[in-house]
N, C-alpha and C positions, 0 to 999 in steps of 0.2 A: 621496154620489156615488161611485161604483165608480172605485178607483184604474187609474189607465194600465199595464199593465203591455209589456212587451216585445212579448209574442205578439199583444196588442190592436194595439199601435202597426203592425206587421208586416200586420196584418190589414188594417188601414186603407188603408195601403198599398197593396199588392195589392188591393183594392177601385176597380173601373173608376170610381168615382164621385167628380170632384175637389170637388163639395160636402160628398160626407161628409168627406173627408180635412182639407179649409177647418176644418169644424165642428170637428172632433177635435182638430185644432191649435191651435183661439180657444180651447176647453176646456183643450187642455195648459197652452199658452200662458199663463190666469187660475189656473192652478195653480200652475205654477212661479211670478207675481209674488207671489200668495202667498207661497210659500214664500221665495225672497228678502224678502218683508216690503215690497214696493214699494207703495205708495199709489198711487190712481189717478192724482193729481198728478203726482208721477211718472212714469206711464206716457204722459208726453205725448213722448215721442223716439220710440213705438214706431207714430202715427201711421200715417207713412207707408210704414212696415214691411209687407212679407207677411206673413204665421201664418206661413209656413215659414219664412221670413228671422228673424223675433221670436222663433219656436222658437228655434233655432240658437246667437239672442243668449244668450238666460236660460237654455240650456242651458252655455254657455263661461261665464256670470254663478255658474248655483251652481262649477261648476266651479273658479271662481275665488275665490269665499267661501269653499270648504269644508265646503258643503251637503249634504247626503244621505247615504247608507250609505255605508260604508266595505266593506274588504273587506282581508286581508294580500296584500301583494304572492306571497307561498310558495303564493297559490292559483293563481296564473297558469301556473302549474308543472302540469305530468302528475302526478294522484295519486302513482303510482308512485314518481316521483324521488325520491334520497335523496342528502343532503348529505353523505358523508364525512369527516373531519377532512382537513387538507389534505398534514396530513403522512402520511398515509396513501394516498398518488396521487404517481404521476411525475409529471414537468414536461409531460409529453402530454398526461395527463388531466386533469389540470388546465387547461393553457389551450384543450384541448377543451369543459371542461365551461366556460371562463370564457366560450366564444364561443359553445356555446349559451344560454346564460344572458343574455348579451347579445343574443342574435336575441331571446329569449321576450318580456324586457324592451322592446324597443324598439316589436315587434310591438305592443304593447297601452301604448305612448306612455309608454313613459319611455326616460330615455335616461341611462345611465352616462355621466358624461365624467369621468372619472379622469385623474391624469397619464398622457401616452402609454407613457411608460418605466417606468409601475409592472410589478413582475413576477408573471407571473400569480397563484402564491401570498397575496400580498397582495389583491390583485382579489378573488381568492376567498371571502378570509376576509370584507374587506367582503360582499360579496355575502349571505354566508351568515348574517352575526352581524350587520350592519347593516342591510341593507334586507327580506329574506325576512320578519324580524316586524313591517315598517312597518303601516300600515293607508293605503290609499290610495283617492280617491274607489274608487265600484261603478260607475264611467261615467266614461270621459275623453272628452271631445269630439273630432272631428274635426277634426286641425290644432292641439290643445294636447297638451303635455307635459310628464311631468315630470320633472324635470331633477335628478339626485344625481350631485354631483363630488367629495363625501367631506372639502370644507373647511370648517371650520367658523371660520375666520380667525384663529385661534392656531397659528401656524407652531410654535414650542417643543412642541408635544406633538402634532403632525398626524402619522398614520400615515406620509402618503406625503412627508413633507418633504426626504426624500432624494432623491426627485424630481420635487422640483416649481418648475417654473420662475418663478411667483412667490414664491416663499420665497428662492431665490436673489434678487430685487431690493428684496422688502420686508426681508427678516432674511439678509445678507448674511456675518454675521458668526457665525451662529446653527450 
């Protein structure tokens, strides 16, 4: 069976004809349950589902699993760009380059939530040395995201614990 790809889906789409679009979608639709591994058993919630509504679902479903390609988050980025060391940028450039790095990120559904009083230096360095080599789905859905706020729940050795205001009430003393 010829895989779906982007420009097929697009095509469908733009195609004045909501039969073909139906069909293309009960197609997608028996491919993604595959791929999530769902039995027909299973597939009794999707009843009284649309193809476009049931699309939607199993598409937030792999989503959710951790299903399909991956991709690094450093591809969301303009070829061009290039990360500097931080100590090599003023405090301009830096929180220039931290706020666009935030618009790219959030564009394409993720979302930094760091301490608000982190300084941009810090930002940065996450930014650059923690998330840029993640691999993240190759499709975020519409209306999911994902979410990096840099804690990993051990306050004694967290980057931002100077300021973060849960660290002040769970490790007060720290």
């Amino acid at each position: 069976m010829k895989q779906m790809t982007k420009t097929s889906y697009d095509e469908v789409l733009d195609s004045e004809s909501v039969q073909d679009q139906t069909v293309f979608l009960e197609i997608e639709n028996e491919l993604l349950k595959e791929k999530l591994g769902l039995s027909p058993f299973c597939s009794y919630f999707a009843e009284e589902m649309t193809p476009a509504a049931l699309n939607e679902f199993l598409r937030h479903m792999l989503f959710m699993e951790d299903i399909g390609p991956k991709k690094p988050i450093r591809s969301l980025f303009p070829p061009n760009t290039t990360f500097p060391p931080a100590e090599e940028m003023t405090e301009t450039e830096l929180e220039s380059t931290v706020k666009i790095s935030e618009d790219i990120l959030m564009g394409n559904g993720i979302l930094l939530e760091l301490s608000p009083t982190l300084p941009a230096d810090i930002t940065y360095k996450y930014i650059v040395e923690e998330m840029l080599p993640n691999l993240i789905p190759d499709s975020i859905p519409e209306g999911a995201a994902l979410h990096y706020n840099g804690c990993g729940g051990w306050c004694p050795e967290c980057f931002q614990r100077e300021y973060c205001e849960m660290k002040k009430e769970l490790w007060p003393d720290l």
